[in-house]
C-alpha positions, -999 to +999 in steps of 0.1 A: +606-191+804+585-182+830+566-203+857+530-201+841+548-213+808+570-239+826+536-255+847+510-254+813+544-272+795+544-299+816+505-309+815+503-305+775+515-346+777+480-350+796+457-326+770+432-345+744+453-351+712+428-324+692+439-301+720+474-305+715+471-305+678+453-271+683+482-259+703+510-270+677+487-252+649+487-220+673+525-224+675+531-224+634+512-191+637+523-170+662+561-183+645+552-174+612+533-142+622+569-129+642+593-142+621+580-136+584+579-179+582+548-190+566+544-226+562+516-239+534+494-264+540+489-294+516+455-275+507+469-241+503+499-255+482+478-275+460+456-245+456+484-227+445+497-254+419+466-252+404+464-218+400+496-217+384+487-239+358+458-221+347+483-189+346+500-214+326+475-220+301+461-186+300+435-191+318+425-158+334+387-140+346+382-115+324+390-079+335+355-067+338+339-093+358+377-086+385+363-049+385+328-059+388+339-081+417+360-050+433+333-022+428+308-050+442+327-051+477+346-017+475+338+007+507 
């Protein structure tokens, strides 16, 4: 690690806590962005669940208003 690195490491202890929470978030990305990792969040997963279970009971939009929705915002 290099000296910048090694002097900003060793004031994060003294940053406000939304700082360093903001700096852990950054982390999670720049991880999952280089290594193919990508954590949900509690939000995103529940989102997901719930999507799922509208799949489940066939709960789908119907094909025209998805291509209505596409030609809408297509370049």
């Amino acid at each position: 690690m290099n000296k910048v690195a090694e002097t900003i490491l060793d004031r994060i202890a003294d940053w406000p806590k939304e700082a360093r929470e903001e700096l852990m978030q950054s982390i999670v990305d720049i991880e999952a962005k280089h290594l193919g990792v990508y954590r949900l969040s509690d939000d995103e997963r529940a989102a997901v669940r719930e999507g799922l279970a509208q799949a489940d009971r066939g709960e789908f939009i119907p094909d025209n208003v998805v291509e209505s929705y596409f030609n809408k915002y297509r370049a």
